[in-house]
N, C-alpha and C positions, 0 to 999 in steps of 0.2 A: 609547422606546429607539431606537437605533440599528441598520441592517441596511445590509447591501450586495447590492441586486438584483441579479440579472441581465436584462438585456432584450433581447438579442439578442447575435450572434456580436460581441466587443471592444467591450462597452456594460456597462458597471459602472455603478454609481450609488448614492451613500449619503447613505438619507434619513430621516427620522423617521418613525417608526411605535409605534401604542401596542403593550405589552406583551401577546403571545398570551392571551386566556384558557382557562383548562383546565377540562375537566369531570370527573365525581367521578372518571372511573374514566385521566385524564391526570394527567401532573407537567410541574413548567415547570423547566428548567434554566438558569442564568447559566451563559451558557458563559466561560471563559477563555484556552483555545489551538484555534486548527484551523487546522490546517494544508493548505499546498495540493498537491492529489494531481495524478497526470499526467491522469487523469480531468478534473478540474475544468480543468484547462487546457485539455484536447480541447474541453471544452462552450464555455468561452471564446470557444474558434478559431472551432468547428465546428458549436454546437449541439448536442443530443440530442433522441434520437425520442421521448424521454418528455418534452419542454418544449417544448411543442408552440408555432407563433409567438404572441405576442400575450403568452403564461405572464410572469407577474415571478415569478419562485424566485430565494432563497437558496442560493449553492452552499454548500459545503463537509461533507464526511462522516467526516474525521477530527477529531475532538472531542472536548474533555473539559470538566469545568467543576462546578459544584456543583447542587445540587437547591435550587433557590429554593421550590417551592411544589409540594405534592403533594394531588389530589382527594380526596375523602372517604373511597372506598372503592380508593383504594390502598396495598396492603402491602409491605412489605419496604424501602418507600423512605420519608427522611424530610426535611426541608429538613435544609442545610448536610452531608451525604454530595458527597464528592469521588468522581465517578464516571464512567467510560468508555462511551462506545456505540457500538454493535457498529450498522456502518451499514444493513445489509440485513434488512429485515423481508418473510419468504416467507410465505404465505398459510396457510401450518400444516397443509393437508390432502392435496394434490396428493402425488404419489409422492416428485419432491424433496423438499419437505420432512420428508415421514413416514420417508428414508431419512439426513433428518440437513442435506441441504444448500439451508439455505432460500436462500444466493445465487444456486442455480440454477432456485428455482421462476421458471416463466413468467409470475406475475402479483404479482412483488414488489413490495415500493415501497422506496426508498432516500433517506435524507434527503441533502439538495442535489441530488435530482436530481426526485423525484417528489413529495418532501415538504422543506418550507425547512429549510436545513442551519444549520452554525455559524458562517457569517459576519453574526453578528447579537450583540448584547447576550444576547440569551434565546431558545432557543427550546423548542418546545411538543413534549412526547413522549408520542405517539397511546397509547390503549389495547393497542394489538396489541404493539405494543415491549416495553412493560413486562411482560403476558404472557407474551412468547418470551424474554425471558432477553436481551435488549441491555441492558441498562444493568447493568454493574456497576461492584462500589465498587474505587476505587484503592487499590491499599494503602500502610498506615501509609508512609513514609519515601521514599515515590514521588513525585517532583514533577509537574506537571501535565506540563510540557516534555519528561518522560521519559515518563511513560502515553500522551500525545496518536500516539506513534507504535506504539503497539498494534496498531492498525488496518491498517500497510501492512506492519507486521512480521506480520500473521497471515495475509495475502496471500502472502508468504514462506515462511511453515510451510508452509501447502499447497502450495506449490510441493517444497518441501525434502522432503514425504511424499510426494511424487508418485514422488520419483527414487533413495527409500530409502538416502540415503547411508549408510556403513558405517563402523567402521577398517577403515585401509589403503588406502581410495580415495582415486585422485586425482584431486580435483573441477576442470574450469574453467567461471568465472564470466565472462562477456561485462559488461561496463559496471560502472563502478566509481560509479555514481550510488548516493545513498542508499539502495536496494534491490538493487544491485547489493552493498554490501558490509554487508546484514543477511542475506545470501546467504551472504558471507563467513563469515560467522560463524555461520551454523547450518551448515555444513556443519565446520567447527570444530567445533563441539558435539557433530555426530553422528562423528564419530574421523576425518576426513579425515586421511589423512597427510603429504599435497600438496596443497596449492587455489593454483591457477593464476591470476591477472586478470589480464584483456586489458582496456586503455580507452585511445583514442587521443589522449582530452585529460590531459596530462603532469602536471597537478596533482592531477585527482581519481585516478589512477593511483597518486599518492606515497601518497595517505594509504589505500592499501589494506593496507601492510605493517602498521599501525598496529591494523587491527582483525582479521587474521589470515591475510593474503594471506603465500605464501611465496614465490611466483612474479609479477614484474612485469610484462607484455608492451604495449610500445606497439605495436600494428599498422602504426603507419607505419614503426616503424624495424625489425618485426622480423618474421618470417612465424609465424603463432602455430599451425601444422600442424608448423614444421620444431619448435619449440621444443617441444612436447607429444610429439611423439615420441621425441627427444632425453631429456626426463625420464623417460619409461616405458618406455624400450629398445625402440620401438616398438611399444608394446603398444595404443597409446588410452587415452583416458579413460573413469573408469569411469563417471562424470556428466558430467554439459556444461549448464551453465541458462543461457540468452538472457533478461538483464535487460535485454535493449535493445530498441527497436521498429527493425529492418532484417532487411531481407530474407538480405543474402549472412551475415549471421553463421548465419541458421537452417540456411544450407547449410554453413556451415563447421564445425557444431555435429555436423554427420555423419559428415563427412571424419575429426573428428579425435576420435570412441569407441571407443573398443576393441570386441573383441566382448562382446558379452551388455552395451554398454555402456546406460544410462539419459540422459534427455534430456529436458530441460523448455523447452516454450515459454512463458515466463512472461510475456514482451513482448510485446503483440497487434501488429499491424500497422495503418499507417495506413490508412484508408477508400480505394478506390482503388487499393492498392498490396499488396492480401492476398493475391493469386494468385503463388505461388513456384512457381519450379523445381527441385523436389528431384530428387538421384539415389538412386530409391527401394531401389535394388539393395545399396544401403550399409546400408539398413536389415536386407531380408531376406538378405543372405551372412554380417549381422556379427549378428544375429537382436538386432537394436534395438531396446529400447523407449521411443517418442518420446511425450510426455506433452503435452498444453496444461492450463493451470488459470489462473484467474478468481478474482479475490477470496477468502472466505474463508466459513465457518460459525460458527458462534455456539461451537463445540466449540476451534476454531481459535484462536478471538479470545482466548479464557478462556486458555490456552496462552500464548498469547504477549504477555499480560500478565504471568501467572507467573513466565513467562522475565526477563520487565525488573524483576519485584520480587525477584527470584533473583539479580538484578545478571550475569547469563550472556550477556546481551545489552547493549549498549551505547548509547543509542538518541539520548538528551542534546543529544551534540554530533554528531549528523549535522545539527542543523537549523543555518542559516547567520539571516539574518536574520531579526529581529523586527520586524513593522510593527503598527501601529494600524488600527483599520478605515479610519480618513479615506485611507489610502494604499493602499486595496486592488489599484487599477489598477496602480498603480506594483510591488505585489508580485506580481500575475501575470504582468505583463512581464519582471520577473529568476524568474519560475519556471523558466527554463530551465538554470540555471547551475549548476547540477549540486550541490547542496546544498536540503536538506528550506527552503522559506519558510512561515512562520508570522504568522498574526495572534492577535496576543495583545490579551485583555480585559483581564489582571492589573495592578494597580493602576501599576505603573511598568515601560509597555513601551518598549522601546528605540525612540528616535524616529529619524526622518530625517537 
């Protein structure tokens, strides 16, 4: 089969390797779509403390694809099941997990990052996975193109539960990136009556109206504190979510909630650059509450799946291009262009 290692920070390499083998209580997946996350691209740049020097891993954790081959003694799966994985496998015991949220157990593993992800032909799904409830089936009339973004769409939920939108709220959304506007649209879902987008590049901006944006804001041409007060007769926002990784919109996310307004830092900050200066007096005079969240749970992921098989969500055409594996360098480097990149395994992927 075919994979594309990773061997160090902008060091890709695709090369033949035989096909995982599984034991009774693993299944082996042909994957078909995975997509590259902002993660995978950090590791790219930056590395991670879980691929330690010397490691060859497989990145990619958003993935979908069929069940080629299942061990003896497992249940509920069988080959040819079209099925999603839920990336994060928690240790099952520790408080986080017993409380629901295995993404934030301390001694998780995550495929493409601690275990080889989906930039490969096939790859190999551990006994624990299959135990905790990652893998499930896509449903009937779902294409893989539309399941494969499950995974950063249930990133999104948790975020979207973090800041309880309501009707009547009027949400602003920072970055009109592909999470930027599945932001869009769950806050749509939960009765927003206004959602606001601010994004400073002019075209991922336009196609926000498209999936539920009612408010446009280029920041270079417009000040997005005068404009949000202007819409709420200067009341604030009742949410505010930072789909971006920058420092001053975290501060600008304050300036411009209302009281008792909600707040999500969805966007982590880069390495180096995490220490902000908030003015915390915005928080406790307007009694704020500021939220950060991180991936997703296995409760999450089943959600927002449902959602994409509900058609409530949109997810399809966020992704721009399709590359093959042979071209994976070349799709990491357009990973930044403000649209989902995919490597697709399916029989006629859009070439070069």
């Amino acid at each position: 089969m075919k994979k594309a290692v990773y061997l160090e920070p902008h060091v890709l390499e695709v090369v033949e390797d035989e096909i995982p083998a599984i034991g009774p209580e693993e299944a082996l997946l042909r994957v078909q779509v995975c997509t590259i996350c902002g993660t995978d691209l950090r590791i790219y740049n930056y590395g991670h403390f879980k691929i330690l020097p010397g490691t060859k891993r497989v990145l990619g954790h958003e993935v979908v694809g069929e069940i080629a081959a299942v061990g003896s003694q497992v249940q509920g799966l069988k080959p040819g099941m079209r099925v999603a994985i839920a990336p994060n496998i928690g240790c099952g015991h520790c408080d986080m997990c017993v409380q629901g949220w295995n993404q934030l157990c301390p001694d998780y593993d995550a495929f493409g990052i601690s275990l080889d992800g989906g930039f490969a032909e096939y790859m190999k799904i551990p006994a624990p996975a299959i135990r905790q409830g990652n893998i499930l089936e896509i449903p009937e009339g779902i294409s893989y193109r539309e399941a494969v973004l499950a995974e950063p769409l249930s990133c999104v939920y948790n975020g979207f539960e973090s800041v309880a939108i309501k009707p009547g709220d009027t949400v602003v959304v920072f970055g009109a990136g592909p999470i930027g506007l599945l932001h869009v649209q769950l806050a749509r879902l939960g009765g927003a009556t206004k959602i606001i987008l601010c994004e400073p590049v002019e075209e991922r901006l336009q196609e926000g109206r498209r999936y539920g944006a009612d408010i446009l804001v280029n920041p270079q041409k417009e000040d997005i504190k005068a404009v949000v007060m202007e819409e709420t007769k200067g009341k604030g926002a009742n949410a505010v979510i930072t789909a971006v990784s920058a420092a001053v919109v975290q501060q600008q996310a304050l300036e411009i909630a209302g009281v008792h307004g909600r707040i999500n830092f969805f966007g982590g900050l880069p390495r180096g650059r995490e220490i902000v200066s908030l003015n915390t007096n915005l928080i406790h005079y307007k009694q704020l509450v500021v939220t950060g969240t991180t991936g997703a749970n296995h409760r999450q992921y089943r959600r927002a799946l449902e959602l994409i098989a509900a058609r409530k969500v949109e997810t399809g055409s966020l992704i721009g291009k399709i590359y093959p594996l042979e071209a994976i360098t070349e799709a990491f480097q357009q990973g930044n262009t403000g649209k989902k990149i995919a490597i697709s395994f399916e029989e006629q992927p859009v070439t070069l």
